[in-house]
N, C-alpha and C positions, 0 to 999 in steps of 0.2 A: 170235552174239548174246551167249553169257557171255560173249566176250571184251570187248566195246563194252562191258558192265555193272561189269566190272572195273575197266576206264579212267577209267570217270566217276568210281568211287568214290575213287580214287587220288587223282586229279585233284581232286576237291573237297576229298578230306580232306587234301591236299598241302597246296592254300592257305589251308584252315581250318587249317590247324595252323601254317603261318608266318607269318599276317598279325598283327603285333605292336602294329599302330598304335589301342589303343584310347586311350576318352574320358577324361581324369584325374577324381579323383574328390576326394568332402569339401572340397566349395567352402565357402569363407566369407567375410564380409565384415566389414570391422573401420574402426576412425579414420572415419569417419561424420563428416562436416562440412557447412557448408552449402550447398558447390562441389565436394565430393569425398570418393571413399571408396576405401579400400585390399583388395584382393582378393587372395585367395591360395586354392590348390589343389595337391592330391597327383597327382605325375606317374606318370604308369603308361605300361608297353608303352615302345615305342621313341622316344618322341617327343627331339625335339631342339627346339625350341619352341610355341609356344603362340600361339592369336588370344583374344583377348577381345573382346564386344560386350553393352554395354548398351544397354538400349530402355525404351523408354515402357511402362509399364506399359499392357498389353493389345493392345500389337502384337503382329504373329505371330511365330511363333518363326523365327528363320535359317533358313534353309535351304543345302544343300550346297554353292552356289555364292557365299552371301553372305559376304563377309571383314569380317572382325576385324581389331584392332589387335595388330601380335604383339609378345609380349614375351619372351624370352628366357630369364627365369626365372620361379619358379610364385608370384611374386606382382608385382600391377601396380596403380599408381595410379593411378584416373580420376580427371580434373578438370576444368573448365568444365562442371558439372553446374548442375542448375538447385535452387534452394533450395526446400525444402518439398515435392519431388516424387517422385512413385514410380518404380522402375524394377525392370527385371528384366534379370540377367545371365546370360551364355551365355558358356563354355571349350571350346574342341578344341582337341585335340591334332598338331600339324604335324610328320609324322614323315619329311620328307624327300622326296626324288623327286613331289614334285604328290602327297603321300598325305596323307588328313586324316582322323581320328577324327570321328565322330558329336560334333554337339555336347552339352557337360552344360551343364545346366538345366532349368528355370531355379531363378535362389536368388531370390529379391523383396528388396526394401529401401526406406527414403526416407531423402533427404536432409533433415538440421535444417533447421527454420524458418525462415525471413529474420531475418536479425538474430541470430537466437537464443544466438549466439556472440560475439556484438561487442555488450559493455557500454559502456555511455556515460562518460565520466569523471565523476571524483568533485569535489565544492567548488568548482566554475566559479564565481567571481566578478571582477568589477571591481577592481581594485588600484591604479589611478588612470588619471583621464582630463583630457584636457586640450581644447581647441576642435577641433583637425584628428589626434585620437591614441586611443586605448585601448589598456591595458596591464592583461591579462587574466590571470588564476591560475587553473590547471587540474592534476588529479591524473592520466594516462592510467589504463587498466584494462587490455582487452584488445589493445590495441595501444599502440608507443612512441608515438604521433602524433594530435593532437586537430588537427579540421579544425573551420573555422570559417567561416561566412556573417554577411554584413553585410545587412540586406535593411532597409525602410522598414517604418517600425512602422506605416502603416496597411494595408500589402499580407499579402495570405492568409498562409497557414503554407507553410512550402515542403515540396516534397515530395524523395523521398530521391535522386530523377534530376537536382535543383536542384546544380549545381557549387558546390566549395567558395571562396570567397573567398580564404581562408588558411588554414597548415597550421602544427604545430608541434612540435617533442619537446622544445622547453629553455622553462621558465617560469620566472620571468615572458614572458610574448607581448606584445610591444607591437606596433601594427597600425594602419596611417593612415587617417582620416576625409576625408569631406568635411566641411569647414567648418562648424561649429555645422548638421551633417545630423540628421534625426530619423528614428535607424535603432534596432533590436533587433540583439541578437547571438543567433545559432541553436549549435548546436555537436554534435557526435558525435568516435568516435571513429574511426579510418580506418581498422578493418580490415575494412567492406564499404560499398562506394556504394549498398548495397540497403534500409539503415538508415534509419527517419525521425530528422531534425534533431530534438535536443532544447532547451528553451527557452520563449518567448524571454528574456532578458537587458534591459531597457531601457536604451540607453546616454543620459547625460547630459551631454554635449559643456558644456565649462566653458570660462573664460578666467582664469587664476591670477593677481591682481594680488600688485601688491607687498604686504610683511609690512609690518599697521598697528602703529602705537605695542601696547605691551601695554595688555591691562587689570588694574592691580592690585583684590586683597581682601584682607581681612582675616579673622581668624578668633575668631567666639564661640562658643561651647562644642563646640568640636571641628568645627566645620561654616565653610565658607569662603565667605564675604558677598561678591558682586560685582556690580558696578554698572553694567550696559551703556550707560550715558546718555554712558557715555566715548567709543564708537564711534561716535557722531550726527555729533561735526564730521568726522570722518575717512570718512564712507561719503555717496553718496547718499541724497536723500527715498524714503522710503520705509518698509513696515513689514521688520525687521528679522528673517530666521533665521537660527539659531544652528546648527553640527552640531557635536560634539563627536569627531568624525575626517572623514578625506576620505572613507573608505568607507561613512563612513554619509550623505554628502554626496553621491554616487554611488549609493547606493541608498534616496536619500529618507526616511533615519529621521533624522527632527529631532529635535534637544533641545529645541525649544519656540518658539513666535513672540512676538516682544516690538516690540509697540506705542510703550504708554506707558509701561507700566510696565515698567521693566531691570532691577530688583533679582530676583536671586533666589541662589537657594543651593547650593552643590555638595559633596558630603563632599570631607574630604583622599584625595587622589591623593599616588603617586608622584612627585615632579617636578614641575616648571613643564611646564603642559599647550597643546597649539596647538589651538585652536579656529577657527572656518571663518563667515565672514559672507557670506550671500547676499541681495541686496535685490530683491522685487518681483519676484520666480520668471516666467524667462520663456523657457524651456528651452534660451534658449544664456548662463547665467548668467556673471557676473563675478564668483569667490567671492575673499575679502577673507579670508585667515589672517592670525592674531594671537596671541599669547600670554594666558594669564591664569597670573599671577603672585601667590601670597600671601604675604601679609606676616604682621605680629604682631597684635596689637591691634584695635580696632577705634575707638579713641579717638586721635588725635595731628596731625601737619602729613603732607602728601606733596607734599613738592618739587622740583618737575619742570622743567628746564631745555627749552630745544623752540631750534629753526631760524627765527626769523621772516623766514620770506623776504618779505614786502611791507612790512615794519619799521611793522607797526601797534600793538604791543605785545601778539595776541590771537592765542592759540595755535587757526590756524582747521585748516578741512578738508587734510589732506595735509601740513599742515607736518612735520615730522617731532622725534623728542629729540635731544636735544643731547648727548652722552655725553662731550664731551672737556676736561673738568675736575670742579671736584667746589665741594660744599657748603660752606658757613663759617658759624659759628651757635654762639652762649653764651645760658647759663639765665640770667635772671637778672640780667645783667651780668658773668657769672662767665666762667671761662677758656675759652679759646677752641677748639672743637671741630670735626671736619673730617668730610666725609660725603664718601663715594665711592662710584658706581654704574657698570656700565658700562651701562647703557640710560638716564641722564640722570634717573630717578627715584630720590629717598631719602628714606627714612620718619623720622620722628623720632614714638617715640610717648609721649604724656603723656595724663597723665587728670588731673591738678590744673587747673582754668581758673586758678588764682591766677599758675600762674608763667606768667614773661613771657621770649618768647626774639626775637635779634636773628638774621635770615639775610639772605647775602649768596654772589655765587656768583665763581668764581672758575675762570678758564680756562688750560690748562695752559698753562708756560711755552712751549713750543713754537710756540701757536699764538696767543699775545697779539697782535701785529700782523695776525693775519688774523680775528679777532673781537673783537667788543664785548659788551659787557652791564653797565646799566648798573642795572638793578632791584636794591632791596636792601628788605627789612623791619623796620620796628624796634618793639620793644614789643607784637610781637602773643601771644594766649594763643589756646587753643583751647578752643572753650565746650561745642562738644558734636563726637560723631564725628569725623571725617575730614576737615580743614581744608586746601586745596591750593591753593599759592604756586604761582604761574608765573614762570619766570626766562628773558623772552625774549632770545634772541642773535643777533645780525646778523653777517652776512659783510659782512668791508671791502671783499673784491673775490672773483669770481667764481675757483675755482683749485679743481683738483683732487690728491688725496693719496691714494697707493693705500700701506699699511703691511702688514708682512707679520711672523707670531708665531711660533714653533715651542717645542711643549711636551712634557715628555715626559711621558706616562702611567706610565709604569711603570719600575725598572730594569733593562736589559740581562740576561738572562744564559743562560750557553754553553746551546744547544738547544731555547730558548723563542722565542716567538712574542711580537714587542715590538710595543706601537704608538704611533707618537707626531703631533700633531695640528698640522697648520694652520689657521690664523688668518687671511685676509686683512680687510683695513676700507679702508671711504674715508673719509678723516676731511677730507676735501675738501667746498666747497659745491655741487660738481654732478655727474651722470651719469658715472661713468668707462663709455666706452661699450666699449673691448674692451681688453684685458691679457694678459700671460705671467706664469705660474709654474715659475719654474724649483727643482725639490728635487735636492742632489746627496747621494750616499749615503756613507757611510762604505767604501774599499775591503775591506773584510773583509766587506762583506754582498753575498751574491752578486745579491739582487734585490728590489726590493718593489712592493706591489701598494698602491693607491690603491680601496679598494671602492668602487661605485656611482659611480662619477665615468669620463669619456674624458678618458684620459691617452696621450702619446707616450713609448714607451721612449726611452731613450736608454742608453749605457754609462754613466755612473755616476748615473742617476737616471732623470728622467721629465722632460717640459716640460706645462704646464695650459694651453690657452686660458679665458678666462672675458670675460662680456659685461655691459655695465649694470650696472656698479656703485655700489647709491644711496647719497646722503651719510652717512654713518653707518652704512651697511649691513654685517656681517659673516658672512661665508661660512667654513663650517669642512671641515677632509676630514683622513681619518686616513688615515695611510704606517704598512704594515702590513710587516715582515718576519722574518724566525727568523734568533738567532742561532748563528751557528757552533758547533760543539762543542769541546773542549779537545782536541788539540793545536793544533786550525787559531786558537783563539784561546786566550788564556790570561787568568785573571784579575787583575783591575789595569789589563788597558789600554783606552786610551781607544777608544771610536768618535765617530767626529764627521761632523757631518749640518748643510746648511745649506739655507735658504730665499728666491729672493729674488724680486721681483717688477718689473715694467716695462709700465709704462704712458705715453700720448706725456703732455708737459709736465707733467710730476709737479712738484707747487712744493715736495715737502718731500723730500732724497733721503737725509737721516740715519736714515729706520725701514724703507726698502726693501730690509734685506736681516737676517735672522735664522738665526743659529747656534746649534748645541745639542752640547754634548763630556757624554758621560757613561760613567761609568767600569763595565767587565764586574764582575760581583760573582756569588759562589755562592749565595747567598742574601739576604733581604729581608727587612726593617719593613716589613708595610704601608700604615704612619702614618711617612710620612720625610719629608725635605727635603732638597732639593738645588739649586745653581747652575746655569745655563745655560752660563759659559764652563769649565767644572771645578773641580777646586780648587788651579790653580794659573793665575795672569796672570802674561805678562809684559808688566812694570813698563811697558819701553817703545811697548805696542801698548794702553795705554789712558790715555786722558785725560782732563780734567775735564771733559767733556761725556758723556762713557760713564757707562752704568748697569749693575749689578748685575741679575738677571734673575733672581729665587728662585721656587718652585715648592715648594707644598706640599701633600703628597699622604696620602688617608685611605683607610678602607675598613672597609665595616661587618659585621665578621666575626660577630655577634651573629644571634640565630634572629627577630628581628622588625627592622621599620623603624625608621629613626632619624629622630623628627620636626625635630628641629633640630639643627646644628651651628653650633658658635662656635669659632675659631681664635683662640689671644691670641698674640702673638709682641710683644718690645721690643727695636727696634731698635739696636744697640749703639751707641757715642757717636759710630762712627767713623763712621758713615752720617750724610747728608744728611736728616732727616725731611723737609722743606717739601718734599721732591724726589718723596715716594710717587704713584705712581700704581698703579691697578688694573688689569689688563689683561685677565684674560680667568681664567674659572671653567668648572665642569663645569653649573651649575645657577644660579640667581640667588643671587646673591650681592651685599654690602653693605658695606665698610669703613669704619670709624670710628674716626679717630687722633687722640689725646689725646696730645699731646707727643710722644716716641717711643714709645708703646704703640700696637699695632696691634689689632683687635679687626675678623675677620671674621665676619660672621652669614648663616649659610643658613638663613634662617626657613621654617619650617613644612616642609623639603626632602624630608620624606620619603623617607629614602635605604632601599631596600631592602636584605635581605642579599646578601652574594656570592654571587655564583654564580662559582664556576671554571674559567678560561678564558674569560671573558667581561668586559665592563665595568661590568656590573651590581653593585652595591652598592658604584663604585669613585666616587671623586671629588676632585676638588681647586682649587686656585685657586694664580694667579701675579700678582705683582707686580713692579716695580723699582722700586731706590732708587740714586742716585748715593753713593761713599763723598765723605767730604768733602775740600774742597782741601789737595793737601799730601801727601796718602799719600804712601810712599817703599816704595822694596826691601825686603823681610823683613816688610814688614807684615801684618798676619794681625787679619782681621773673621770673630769666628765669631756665626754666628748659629741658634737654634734657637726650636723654637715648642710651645703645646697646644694637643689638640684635646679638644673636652668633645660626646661623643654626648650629647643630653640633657640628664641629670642623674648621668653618670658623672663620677667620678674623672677626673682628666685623663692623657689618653694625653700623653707628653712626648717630641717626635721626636729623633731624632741631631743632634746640633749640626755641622754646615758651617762651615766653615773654609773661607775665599778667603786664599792667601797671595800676596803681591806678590813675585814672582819675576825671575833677570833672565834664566833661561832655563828651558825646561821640561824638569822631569825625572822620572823613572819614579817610582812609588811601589813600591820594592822590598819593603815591607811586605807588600802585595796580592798580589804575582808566586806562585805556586807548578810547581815545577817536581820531577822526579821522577830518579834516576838508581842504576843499579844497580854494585854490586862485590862479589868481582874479578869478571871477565865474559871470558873463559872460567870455571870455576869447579871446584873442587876438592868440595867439602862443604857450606859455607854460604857461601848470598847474602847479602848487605845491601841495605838497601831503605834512601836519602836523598833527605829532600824537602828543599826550599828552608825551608817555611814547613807549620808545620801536623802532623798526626801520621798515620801509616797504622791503617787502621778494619781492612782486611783484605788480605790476599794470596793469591792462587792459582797454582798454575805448571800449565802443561796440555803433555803431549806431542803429536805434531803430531796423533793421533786424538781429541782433545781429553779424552782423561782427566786426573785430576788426580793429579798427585805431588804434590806437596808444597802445605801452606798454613799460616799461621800468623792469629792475630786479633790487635788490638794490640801487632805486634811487627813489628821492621820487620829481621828477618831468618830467613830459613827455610832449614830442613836439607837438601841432596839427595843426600845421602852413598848414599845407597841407589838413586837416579835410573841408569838406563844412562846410557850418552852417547851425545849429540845434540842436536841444537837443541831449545828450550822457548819457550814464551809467559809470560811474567808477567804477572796482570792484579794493579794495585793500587789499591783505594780508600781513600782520604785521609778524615779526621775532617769534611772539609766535603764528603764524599760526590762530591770530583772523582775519576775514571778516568784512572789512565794505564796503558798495554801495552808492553812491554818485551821485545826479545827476549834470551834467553841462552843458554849454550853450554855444556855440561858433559862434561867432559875425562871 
C-alpha cells in the first residue's frame, strides 16, 4: 500500500512538473477601426503557436474543443468585424503534439462607429456643366477616392447600401448625363460602403451657345454703366438673367433679372469680364456668354461694324461684328484718323456737341473683293451720351477663311518655363465646320504641353482637331515648355516655332500658316518689343506682299492695379502705315493711327500686379505693318515704342532692328562661351569667356571640397592643390554656369 502511494505521487508530481504548455498572458488590444483590431499577447511555456477567437459579446466562452484562428506570432489582426460592435477575445496556447493551453480571457472591446473613420470630402462643387455632362471639384479626406451617385431629384435620399454611380482620385471629375435629366449629385468618400451619401448637389444640365457680340460700358465716377438693351436683338423673347460666372449659373445665384429696365451698374474689375445670359428659366436652359467690355467716357460715338447676312442694313438677332478692317473718321473736316478694333467696335469719345465728325469704314485690303460696305456718316455730332453708327457689311459670296497667329509671351530663356499663344479666326462668311492644327517645335525643346485642350503628340510638335468655327470667331490655346539649360543651349541662338492650320476649301491661303524665331537671352525688360521673323530676313524670302509681325509686351511690376494703359509707337518711314492692322491683345484693346503715329489704348484694363511665374499682371498687343516697296539688302527698320501705366512716366522699350540680309548669321555678340588654360595645369588656371566677365569660380576635388576659388577674377592659384582630376564651376556677370573639368600635374 506505501508503495502504490508513492507511485501516484511520483506520477503526478512527474507531469505537474513537465507540463509547460500554459495560457499566454497581458493580452491587449490596440488600432481599433470600424472592421478591425490588432491583438497581441505575451507567450509563455512551450508554445510554438497560438489560436485566437473573437465572439459577440455575451456568448460563452470556448471551450476545449472549440478552434481558433492560429497565428504564428503573438500578435494578429482581426478583420471583417462588424462596426460599432462588442466583442470579446480568447488566446491559447498551441504547444505541439494535440496539446493546448487553457484559454485566456476574456479582454472586451468595440469596434468604431459606422462611418466614424471616413470623413466626407471637403468643397464639392459644380465646376461646369453642360446638357449630357458634369464636371465636378472635390477635396478627398479620409480616402484617395470620392464616389459619386446620380440619382433624380424627386427620389428619397439614398441610403449607404445604394451603389456608387462613379468613383474618383483626379479632379476635376467630369461624368455623363442623361440629356437635360433632372438629377442631384449625392457624394462620399470610399473608404467604407457603410457611410450615408452626403448632399444633395442640384445639377442644372445647360446647353452652351455661341459667344454673343460683347456688351460695351462706360465709366462715371469710378463705377462702370452698362446697358443690357444690347442683348434683346441677339437672344430670344423673354425676361432676361444675368450671372456673372458659370458657377454661379450652376448654382443659381443671379446677378439680377432685367425686364425692362438693363441699365445698371458694376464696379471696375480686373479685365474684360464674361457674363452668362439665360432666358425664361426652364431647367434644361440655353445660357448665351458674352463679354462686357469698358471703355472711357460716358459721352461720345460707338461704331460698330456687324455681318449683315439678310443685307437689310439692320444689325438683327445673331448677326454677328465685323472685325476685319477698321474706322476712318476727321473732326471737323480736319485730318484724317484711323480706328482699329478686333471685335469690330470703336469708341471715339467727345463731349462738345459743337463738333462735327465724318465716319466711314473701311475693309482690309485682303478682303475687298469678298466684302462690301457701303454706309458712311457725314456731319453728325453727338448731343448727349452714347451715340452708335452701325456700319453693315455684306458677303459677296459665301467662302470660308480659317487664319492662324502665333505670339510670344515672354522671352526665352535657358531653364525657364516659356509660353507662347495661338490664335486661330475665321474671317470667312460661314461655319468652318472641322479643322487641323498643326504646331511644330523648335528642335532644342524636348516637349510641350498644350493646357486644358486634346491634343495628339507627335515628334516635333502636336496636331489639334477643332470643330464650328463661327465667322469671326477666335479661339486661343497657350504651348507651354521649359527651356534648355546652358550647355545644351547657349545664348544668342535662335528657336523657331510654327503654326499652321487646314481646313477643306479655305479661299484665303496666304495667313494659314505662322511663324515665330526668337532669340535665347539671360535676362529681360519686362516692357520690350520684339519681331516675329528675328532680327534678321533674308532679303530673298520676302516680298512685297509680307508683313512685319511686332509684338509689344508690358507688365505691371507696381503693388496696385493699372487702370489704363496706352502704347505710343511711330512708325519709321520705311514702313507702309496704310498697311496697319491689329491683330490680337491680351485684353481689349483699340488702336488709333494718325499718320505714322500709333496710339494703343487699354481703357479702364485694370491690369493687376504680377504675380511670379504666372501671367497675371502680364500683357501685350501685336500688330503688322508691310515695309514699303523697294527695301534692298542691308537695310535696317528699327522700331521702338512707350508705354504710360496711368499717369506714369513713360516706360520706353528696346528698339528692334529687322535688317535685310542675304543670309542668316549668328549674333556673335550674344554667343557666350567658356574655356579654360593650360589644362593639364602647373599652378594657375585661366578662366576665358567669349563675351561677358566671370562673377565667381570654384574648383572642387572629386569629394566635392573646395580648393581653390577666386571672385571677379578669372584666374585662380592651385599651386597648393594635389594632383588629379578637379571640377571647375564658373559664373559669369550674367549669372550663366559653365563646369569645366581640369587636371593638375
Amino acid at each position: 500500500m506505501k508503495q502504490t502511494l508513492l507511485f501516484l505521487v511520483f506520477f503526478i508530481g512527474y507531469f505537474m512538473g513537465n507540463s509547460q504548455c500554459t495560457a499566454p498572458t497581458a493580452l491587449t488590444v490596440s488600432a481599433v477601426t470600424e472592421t478591425s483590431a490588432t491583438f497581441a499577447w505575451t507567450a509563455t511555456g512551450t508554445a510554438t503557436s497560438w489560436e485566437v477567437i473573437a465572439l459577440s459579446m455575451g456568448s460563452p466562452a470556448p471551450s476545449n474543443t472549440t478552434n481558433g484562428i492560429v497565428s504564428n506570432t503573438t500578435t494578429f489582426t482581426y478583420t471583417n468585424l462588424e462596426c460599432g460592435y462588442p466583442y470579446v477575445l480568447y488566446v491559447r496556447s498551441v504547444c505541439g503534439s494535440g496539446e493546448n493551453s487553457t484559454w485566456a480571457g476574456p479582454m472586451n472591446f468595440d469596434t468604431m462607429g459606422c462611418g466614424s473613420s471616413c470623413f466626407p470630402p471637403t468643397e464639392v462643387h459644380i465646376q461646369q456643366q453642360t446638357s449630357n455632362s458634369t464636371t465636378v471639384m472635390a477635396y478627398p479626406t479620409s480616402s484617395p477616392e470620392v464616389e459619386f451617385l446620380l440619382r433624380l431629384s424627386f427620389a428619397p435620399p439614398p441610403t449607404p447600401n445604394d451603389a456608387p454611380t462613379a468613383s474618383s482620385s483626379t479632379f476635376p471629375f467630369t461624368m455623363p448625363l442623361a440629356e437635360c435629366s433632372n438629377v442631384s449629385l449625392w457624394y462620399r468618400n470610399a473608404c467604407s460602403s457603410l457611410i450615408m451619401w452626403e448632399g444633395p448637389i442640384a445639377l442644372r444640365p445647360i446647353n452652351m451657345a455661341a459667344q454673343l457680340n460683347p456688351i460695351y460700358g462706360c465709366v462715371d465716377s469710378d463705377v462702370a454703366l452698362f446697358d443690357y438693351s444690347d442683348l434683346v436683338p441677339q437672344l430670344p423673347a423673354g425676361d432676361i438673367q444675368i450671372y456673372s460666372s458659370l458657377l454661379n449659373l450652376i448654382n443659381s445665384s443671379a446677378t439680377g433679372v432685367y425686364g425692362t429696365d438693363y441699365t445698371f451698374a458694376l464696379p471696375l474689375q480686373y479685365g474684360t469680364q464674361t457674363h452668362y445670359a439665360v432666358v425664361n428659366l426652364s431647367g434644361c436652359d440655353t445660357v448665351y456668354p458674352f463679354q462686357i467690355i469698358v471703355g472711357d467716357g460716358c459721352e461720345g460715338f460707338r461704331l460698330e461694324s456687324f455681318l449683315d447676312e439678310n443685307s437689310n442694313g439692320t444689325k438683327d438677332a445673331g448677326e454677328v461684328n465685323f472685325p476685319v478692317g477698321h474706322f476712318n473718321y476727321s473732326v471737323n473736316d480736319g485730318e484724317a484718323l484711323y480706328g482699329y478694333s478686333q471685335t469690330g467696335t470703336y469708341f471715339v469719345y467727345e463731349e462738345n456737341p459743337a463738333n462735327s465728325y465724318d465716319f466711314s469704314y473701311n475693309i482690309d485690303a485682303a478682303y475687298q473683293s469678298d466684302y462690301s460696305v457701303l454706309q458712311t456718316y457725314t456731319d453728325v455730332s453727338n448731343t448727349d451720351g452714347i451715340t452708335v453708327l452701325y456700319f453693315p457689311v455684306t458677303a459677296n459670296s459665301a467662302f470660308a477663311d480659317a487664319s492662324v497667329n502665333l505670339v510670344a509671351l515672354a522671352n526665352p530663356m535657358p531653364g525657364f518655363t516659356v509660353s507662347e499663344r495661338i490664335e486661330i479666326t475665321n474671317k470667312g462668311s460661314v461655319t468652318i465646320a472641322s479643322g487641323v492644327l498643326t504646331y511644330v517645335k523648335d528642335a532644342a525643346i524636348a516637349s510641350v504641353t498644350v493646357p486644358n485642350q486634346s491634343v495628339t503628340t507627335t515628334p516635333t510638335g502636336f496636331t489639334m482637331s477643332f470643330a464650328n468655327l463661327l465667322p469671326f470667331e477666335t479661339r486661343a490655346f497657350d504651348v507651354v515648355y521649359t527651356v534648355p539649360t546652358i550647355p545644351t543651349v547657349t545664348l544668342g541662338q535662335q528657336l523657331h516655332a510654327s503654326a499652321s492650320i487646314s481646313v477643306a476649301a479655305d479661299a484665303v491661303s496666304a495667313n494659314n500658316q505662322s511663324v515665330l524665331n526668337q532669340t535665347i537671352i539671360g535676362s529681360y525688360d519686362p516692357n520690350d518689343k520684339m519681331e516675329a521673323h528675328g532680327p534678321q530676313i533674308v532679303h530673298s524670302t520676302f516680298s512685297a506682299n509680307d508683313y512685319l509681325y511686332y509684338t509689344i509686351r508690358f507688365e505691371n511690376t507696381g503693388t496696385a492695379a493699372a487702370h489704363d494703359i496706352r502704347i505710343e509707337d511711330v512708325l519709321d518711314s520705311q514702313l507702309n502705315q496704310n498697311s496697319v492692322e491689329l491683330l490680337s491683345s491680351s485684353a481689349h484693346c483699340t488702336l488709333t493711327r494718325n499718320g505714322n503715329g500709333l496710339v494703343f489704348n487699354f481703357p479702364n484694363v485694370m491690369l493687376a500686379p504680377s504675380v511670379e511665374g504666372t501671367q497675371i499682371g502680364h500683357g501685350y498687343v501685336q500688330f503688322r505693318v508691310k515695309p514699303n516697296a523697294g527695301f534692298q539688302t542691308n537695310d535696317v527698320i528699327p522700331n521702338q515704342a512707350e508705354i504710360y501705366f496711368d499717369f506714369n512716366p513713360a516706360i520706353v522699350t528696346n528698339e528692334w532692328t529687322t535688317t535685310f540680309v542675304t543670309q542668316l548669321q549668328v549674333d556673335e555678340s550674344q554667343i557666350v562661351s567658356a574655356s579654360v588654360y593650360p589644362n593639364p595645369v602647373n599652378d594657375i588656371v585661366f578662366i576665358q569667356l567669349t563675351n561677358g566677365n566671370v562673377k565667381s569660380a570654384k574648383v572642387y576635388d572629386v569629394s566635392g571640397k573646395i580648393v581653390g576659388e577666386s571672385q571677379f577674377s578669372n584666374q585662380i592659384d592651385l599651386s597648393e592643390a594635389q594632383s588629379g582630376l578637379y571640377l571647375l564651376d564658373i559664373v559669369t556677370d550674367s549669372n550663366l554656369k559653365f563646369t569645366r573639368k581640369i587636371v593638375k600635374k
